[in-house]
MIKOL-959654 format. One record per residue: residue number from 1; residue in three letters; x, y, z of N, C-alpha, C in turn. Coordinates in pm, whole numbers, plus 32768, in hexadecimal, padded with zeros to 4 digits. Layout:
(NUM; "ALA"; (X; Y; Z); (X; Y; Z); (X; Y; Z))
...
This chain:
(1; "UNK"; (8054; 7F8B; 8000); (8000; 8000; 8000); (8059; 807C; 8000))
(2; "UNK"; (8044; 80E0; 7FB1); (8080; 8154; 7FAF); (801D; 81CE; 7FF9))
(3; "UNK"; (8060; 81F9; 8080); (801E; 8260; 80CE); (805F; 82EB; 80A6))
(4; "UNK"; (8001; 833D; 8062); (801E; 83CB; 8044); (8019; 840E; 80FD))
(5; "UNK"; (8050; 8446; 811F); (803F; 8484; 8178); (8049; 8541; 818C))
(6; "UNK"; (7FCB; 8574; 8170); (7FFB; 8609; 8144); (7FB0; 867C; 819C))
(7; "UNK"; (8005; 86B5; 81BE); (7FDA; 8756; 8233); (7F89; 87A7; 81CA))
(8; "UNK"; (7F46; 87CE; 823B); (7EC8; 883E; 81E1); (7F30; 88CB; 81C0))
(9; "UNK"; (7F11; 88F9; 815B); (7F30; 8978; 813C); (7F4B; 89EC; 818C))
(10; "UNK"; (7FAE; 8A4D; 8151); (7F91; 8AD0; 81C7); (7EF5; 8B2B; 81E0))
(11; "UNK"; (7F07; 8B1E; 8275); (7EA1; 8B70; 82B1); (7EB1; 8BDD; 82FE))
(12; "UNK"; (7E61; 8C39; 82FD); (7E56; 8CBC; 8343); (7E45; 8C98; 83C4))
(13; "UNK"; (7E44; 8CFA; 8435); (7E47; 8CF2; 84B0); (7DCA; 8D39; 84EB))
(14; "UNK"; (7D81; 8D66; 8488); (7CCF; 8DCA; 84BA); (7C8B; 8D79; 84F6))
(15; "UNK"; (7C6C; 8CF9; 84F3); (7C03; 8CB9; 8532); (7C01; 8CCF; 85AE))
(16; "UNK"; (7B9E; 8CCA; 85F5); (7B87; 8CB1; 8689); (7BA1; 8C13; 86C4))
(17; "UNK"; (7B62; 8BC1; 869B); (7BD1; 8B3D; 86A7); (7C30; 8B00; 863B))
(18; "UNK"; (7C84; 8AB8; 8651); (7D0A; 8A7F; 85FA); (7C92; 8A2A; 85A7))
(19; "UNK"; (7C54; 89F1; 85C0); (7C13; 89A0; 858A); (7BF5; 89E5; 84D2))
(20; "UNK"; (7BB9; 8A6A; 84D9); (7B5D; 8AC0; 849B); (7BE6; 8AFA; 844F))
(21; "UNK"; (7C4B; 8B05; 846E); (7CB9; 8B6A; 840C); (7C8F; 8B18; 8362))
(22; "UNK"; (7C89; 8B8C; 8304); (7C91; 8B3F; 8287); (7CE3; 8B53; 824D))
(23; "UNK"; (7D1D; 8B1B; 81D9); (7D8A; 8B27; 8167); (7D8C; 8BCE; 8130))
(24; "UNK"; (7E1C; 8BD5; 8142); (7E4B; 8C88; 8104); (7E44; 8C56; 809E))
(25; "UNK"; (7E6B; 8CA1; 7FFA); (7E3F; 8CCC; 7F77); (7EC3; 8C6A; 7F70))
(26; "UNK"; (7F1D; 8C7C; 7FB6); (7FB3; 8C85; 7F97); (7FA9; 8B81; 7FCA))
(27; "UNK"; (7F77; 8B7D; 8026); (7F68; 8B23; 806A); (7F10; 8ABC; 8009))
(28; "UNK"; (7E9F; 8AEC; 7F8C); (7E63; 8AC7; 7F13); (7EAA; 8A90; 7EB2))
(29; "UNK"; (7EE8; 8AFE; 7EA6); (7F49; 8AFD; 7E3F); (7FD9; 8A74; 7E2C))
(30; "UNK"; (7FD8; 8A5B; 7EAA); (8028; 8A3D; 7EEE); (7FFF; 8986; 7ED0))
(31; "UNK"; (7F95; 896B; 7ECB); (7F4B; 8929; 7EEC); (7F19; 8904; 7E63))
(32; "UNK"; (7EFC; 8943; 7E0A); (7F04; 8927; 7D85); (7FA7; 88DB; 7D38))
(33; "UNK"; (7FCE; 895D; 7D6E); (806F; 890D; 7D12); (8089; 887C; 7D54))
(34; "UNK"; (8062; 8841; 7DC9); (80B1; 87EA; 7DEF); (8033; 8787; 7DE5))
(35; "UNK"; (7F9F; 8778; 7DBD); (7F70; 8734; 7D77); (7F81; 8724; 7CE6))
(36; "UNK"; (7FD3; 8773; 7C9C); (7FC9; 8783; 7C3C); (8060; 8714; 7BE6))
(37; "UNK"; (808E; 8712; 7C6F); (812A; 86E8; 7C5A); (80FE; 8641; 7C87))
(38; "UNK"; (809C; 862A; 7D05); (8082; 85AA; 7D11); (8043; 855A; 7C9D))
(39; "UNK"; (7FB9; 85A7; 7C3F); (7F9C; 8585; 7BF6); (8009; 8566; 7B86))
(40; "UNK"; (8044; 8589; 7B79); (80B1; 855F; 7B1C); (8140; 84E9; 7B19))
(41; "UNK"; (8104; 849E; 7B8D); (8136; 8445; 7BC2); (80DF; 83B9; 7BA5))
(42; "UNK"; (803F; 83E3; 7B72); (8013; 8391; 7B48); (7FC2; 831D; 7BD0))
(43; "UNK"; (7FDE; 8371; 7C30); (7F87; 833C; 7C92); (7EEC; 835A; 7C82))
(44; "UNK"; (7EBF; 8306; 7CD0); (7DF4; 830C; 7CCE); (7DEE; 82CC; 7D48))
(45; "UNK"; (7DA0; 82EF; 7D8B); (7D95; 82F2; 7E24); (7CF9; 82B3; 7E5D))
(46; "UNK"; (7D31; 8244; 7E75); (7C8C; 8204; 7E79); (7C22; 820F; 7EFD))
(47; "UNK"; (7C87; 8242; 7F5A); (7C3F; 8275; 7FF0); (7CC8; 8315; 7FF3))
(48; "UNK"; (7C4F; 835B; 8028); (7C70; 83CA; 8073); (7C39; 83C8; 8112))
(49; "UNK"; (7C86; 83E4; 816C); (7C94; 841B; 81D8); (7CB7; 84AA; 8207))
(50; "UNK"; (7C23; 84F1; 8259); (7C49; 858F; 8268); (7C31; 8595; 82EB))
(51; "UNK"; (7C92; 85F9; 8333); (7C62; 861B; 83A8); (7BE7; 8675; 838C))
(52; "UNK"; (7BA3; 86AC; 83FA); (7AEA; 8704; 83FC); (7B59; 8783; 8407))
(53; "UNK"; (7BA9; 8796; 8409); (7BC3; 8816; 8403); (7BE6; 8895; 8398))
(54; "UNK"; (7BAB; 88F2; 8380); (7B8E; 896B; 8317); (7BFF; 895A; 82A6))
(55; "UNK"; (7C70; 896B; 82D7); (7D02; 8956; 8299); (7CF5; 88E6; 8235))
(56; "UNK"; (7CDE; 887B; 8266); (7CF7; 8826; 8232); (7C83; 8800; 81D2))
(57; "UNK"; (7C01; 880D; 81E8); (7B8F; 87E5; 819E); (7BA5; 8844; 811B))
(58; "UNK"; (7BD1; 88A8; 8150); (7C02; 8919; 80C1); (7C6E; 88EA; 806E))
(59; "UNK"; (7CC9; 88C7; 80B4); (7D56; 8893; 8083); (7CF9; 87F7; 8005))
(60; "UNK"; (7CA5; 879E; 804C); (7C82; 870E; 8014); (7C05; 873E; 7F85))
(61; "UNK"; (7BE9; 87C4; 7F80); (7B95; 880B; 7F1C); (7BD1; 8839; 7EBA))
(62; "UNK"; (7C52; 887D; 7ED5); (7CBB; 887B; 7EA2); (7CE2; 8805; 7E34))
(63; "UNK"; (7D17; 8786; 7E85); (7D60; 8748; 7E6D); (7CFE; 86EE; 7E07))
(64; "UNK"; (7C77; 86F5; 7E48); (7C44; 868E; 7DB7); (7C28; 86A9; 7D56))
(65; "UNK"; (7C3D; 872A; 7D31); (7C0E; 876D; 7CBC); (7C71; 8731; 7C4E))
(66; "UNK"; (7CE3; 86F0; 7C84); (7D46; 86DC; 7C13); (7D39; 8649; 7C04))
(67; "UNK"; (7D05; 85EA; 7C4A); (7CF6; 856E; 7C38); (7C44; 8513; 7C21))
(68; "UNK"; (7C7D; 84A0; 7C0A); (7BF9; 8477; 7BF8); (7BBD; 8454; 7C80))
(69; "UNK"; (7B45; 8458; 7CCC); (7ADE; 8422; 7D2E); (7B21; 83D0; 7D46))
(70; "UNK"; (7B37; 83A6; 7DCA); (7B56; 832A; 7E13); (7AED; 82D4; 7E45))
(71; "UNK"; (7AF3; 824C; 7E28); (7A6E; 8216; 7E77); (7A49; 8247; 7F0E))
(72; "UNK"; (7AAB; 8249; 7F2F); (7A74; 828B; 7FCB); (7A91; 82E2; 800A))
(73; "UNK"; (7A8C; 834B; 802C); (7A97; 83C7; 8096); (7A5D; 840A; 80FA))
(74; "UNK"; (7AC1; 83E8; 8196); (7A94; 83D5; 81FE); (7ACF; 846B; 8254))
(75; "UNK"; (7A9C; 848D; 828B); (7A9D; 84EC; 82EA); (7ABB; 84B5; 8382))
(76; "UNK"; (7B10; 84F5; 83CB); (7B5C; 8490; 842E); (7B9E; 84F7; 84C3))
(77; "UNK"; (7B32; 8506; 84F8); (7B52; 8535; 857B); (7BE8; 8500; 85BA))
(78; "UNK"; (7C11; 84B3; 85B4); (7C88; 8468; 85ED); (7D07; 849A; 8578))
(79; "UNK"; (7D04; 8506; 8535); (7D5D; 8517; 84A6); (7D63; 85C3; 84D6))
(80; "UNK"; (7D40; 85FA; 8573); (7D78; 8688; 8575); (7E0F; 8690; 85C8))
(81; "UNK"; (7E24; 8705; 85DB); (7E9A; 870A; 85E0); (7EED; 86DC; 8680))
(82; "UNK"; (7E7C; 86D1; 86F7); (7EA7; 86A3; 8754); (7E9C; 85E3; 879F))
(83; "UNK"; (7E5C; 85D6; 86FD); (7E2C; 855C; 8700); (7E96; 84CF; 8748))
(84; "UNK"; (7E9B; 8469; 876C); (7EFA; 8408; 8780); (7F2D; 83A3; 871C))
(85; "UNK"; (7F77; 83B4; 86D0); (7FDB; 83B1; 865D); (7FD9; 82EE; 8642))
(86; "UNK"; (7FD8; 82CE; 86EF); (7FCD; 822E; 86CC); (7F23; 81F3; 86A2))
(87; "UNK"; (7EF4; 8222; 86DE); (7E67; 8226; 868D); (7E31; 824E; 8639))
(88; "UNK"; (7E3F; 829F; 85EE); (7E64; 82F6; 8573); (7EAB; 82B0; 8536))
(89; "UNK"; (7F0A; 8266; 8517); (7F55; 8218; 84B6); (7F00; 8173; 84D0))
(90; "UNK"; (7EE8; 8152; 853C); (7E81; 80EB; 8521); (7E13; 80EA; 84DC))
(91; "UNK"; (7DB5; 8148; 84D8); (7D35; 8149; 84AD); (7D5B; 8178; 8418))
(92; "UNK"; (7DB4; 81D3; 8404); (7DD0; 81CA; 834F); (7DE8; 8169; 8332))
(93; "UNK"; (7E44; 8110; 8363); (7E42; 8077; 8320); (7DFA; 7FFD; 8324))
(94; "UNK"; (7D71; 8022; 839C); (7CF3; 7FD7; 8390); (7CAA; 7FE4; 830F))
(95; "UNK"; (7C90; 808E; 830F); (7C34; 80C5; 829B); (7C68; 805F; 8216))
(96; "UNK"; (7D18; 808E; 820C); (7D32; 806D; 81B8); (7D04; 7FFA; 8184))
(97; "UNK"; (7D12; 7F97; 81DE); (7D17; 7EE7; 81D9); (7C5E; 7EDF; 81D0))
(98; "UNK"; (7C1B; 7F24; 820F); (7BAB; 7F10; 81CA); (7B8B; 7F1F; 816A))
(99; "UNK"; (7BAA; 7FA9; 811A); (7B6C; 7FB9; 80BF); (7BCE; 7F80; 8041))
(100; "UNK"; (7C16; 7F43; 8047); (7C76; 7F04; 7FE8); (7CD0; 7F63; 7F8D))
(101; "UNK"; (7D08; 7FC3; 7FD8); (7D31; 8043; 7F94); (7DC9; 8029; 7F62))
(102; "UNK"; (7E03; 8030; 7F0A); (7E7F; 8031; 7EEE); (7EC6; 80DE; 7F09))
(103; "UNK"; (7E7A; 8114; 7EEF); (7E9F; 81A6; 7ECB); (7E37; 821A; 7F47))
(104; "UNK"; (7EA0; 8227; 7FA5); (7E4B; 8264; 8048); (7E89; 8306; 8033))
(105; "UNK"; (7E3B; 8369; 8040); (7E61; 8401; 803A); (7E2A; 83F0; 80C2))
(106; "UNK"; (7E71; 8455; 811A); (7E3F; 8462; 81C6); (7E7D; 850E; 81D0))
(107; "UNK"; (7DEF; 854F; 81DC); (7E13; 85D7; 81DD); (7E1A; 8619; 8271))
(108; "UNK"; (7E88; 863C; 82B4); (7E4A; 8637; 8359); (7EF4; 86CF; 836D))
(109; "UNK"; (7F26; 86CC; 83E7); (7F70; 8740; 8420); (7FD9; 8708; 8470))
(110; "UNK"; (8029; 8780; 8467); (80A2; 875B; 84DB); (8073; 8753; 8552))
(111; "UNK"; (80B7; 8712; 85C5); (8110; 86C7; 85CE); (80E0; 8623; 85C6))
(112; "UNK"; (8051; 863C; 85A6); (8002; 8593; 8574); (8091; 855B; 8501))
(113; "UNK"; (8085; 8571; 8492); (80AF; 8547; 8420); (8134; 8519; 842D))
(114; "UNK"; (8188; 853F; 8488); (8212; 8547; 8472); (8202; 84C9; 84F9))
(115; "UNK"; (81CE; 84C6; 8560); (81AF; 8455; 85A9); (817A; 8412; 857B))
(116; "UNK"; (8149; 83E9; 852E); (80F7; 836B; 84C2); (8182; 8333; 847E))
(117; "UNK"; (81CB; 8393; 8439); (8251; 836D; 83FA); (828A; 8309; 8459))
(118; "UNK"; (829A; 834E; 84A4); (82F9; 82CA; 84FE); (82AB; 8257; 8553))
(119; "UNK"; (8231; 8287; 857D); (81DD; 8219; 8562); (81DE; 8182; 851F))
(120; "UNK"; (81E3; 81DC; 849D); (81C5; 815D; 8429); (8255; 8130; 8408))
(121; "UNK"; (82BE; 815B; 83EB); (8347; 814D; 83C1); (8359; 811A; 8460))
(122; "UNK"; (83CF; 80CC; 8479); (8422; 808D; 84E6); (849F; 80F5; 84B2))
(123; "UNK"; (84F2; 8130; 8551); (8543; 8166; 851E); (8563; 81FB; 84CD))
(124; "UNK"; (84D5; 8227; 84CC); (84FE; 82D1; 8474); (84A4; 830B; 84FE))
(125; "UNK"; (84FF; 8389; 84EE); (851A; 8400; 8574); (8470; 8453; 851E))
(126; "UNK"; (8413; 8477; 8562); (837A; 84C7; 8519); (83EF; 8560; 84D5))
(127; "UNK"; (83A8; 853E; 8455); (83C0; 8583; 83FA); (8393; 8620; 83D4))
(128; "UNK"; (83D1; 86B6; 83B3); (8351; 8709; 83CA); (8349; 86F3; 8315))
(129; "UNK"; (82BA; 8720; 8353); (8267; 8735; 82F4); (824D; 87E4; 82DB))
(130; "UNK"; (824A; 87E7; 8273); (824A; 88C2; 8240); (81B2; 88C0; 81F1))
(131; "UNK"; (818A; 8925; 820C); (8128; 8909; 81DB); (811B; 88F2; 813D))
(132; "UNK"; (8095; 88EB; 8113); (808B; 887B; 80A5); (80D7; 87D7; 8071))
(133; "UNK"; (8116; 87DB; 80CC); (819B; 875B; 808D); (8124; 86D6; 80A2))
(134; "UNK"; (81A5; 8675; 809D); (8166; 85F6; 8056); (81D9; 858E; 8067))
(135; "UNK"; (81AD; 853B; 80D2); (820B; 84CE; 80B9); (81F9; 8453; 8098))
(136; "UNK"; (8214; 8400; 8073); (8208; 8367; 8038); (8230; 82F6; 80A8))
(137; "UNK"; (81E9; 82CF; 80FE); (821C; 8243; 80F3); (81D8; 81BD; 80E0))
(138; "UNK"; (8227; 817A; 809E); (8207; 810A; 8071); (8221; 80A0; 80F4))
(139; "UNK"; (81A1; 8056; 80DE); (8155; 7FD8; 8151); (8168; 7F50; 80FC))
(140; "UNK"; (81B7; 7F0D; 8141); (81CB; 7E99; 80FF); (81CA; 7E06; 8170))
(141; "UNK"; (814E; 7DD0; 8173); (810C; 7D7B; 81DB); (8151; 7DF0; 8299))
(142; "UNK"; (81A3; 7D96; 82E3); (81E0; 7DE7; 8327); (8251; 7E2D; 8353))
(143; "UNK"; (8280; 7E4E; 82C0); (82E4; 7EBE; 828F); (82C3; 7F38; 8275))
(144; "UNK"; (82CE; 7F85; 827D); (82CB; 801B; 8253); (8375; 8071; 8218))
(145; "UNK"; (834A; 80A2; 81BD); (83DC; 810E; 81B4); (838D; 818F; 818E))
(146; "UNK"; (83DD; 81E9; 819B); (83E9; 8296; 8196); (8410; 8299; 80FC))
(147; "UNK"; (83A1; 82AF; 8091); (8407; 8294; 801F); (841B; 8324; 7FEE))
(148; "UNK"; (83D9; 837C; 8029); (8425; 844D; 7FDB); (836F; 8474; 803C))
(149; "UNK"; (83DD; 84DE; 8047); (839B; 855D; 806C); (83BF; 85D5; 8021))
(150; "UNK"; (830B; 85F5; 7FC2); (8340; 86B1; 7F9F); (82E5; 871F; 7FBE))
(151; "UNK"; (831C; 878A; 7F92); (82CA; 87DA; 7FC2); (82CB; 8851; 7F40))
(152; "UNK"; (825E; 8880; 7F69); (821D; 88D9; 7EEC); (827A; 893F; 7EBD))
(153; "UNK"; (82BC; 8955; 7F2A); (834F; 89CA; 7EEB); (83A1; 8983; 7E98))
(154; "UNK"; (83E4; 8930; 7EC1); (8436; 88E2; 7E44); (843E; 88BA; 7DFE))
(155; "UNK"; (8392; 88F1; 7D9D); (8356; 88BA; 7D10); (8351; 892A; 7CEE))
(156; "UNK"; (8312; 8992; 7D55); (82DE; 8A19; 7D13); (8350; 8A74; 7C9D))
């Protein structure tokens, strides 16, 4: 199984809760190029995973505009940013294993994402994540590796 793992876009700081901040112009944009660069990798993503939070539901509106519908897309209280990283990397790989997904996008925030990394990998130190980026790792029964991490600046 190949797990996309990708931080929501840049957000402003106006909201009254963190929850509610939405994507800057700049944080869109941002968010385009680096779907734009995944799509060209020739991936198709047969489950999506989003955290309920503003950022990110914007960021996953974003992001499907460039690909085809996934059979399934789930919204996931346990995918915000103070969430517990070992449960959070379990239940993506339940979903996964249920829904028979080869190809998992999981749209969620620091410091979740980078604790899922080491989570799932044996051996890698949690990784940061900048916003918009995107990392790969590949699930192989109970192996995992870190196979690249990028981020939207180093395409732009």
């Amino acid at each position: 199984m190949q797990l996309y793992l990708m931080r929501h876009g840049e957000a402003g700081h106006e909201a009254k809760y963190d929850r509610e901040r939405s994507l800057t112009e700049s944080g869109l944009h941002h968010v385009a190029l680096m779907s734009e660069w995944l799509k060209s990798t020739g991936v198709k993503f047969q489950l999506v995973l989003v955290s309920p939070y503003l950022r990110t539901q914007q960021t996953w509106q974003e992001v499907s505009q460039h690909f085809p519908a996934p059979r399934k897309c789930k919204v996931l209280d346990e995918l915000v940013p103070a969430a517990d990283p070992e449960m959070a990397a379990r239940l993506v790989l339940a979903y996964a294993e249920q829904y028979q997904a080869e190809n998992v996008l999981v749209l969620s925030h620091m410091p979740l994402l980078g604790y899922m990394v080491s989570e799932l990998v044996a051996g890698v130190e949690p990784p940061l994540f900048a916003t918009s980026s995107v990392a790969l790792v590949d699930i192989m029964g109970r192996h995992a590796e870190l196979m690249w991490q990028q981020t939207a600046h180093s395409i732009s």
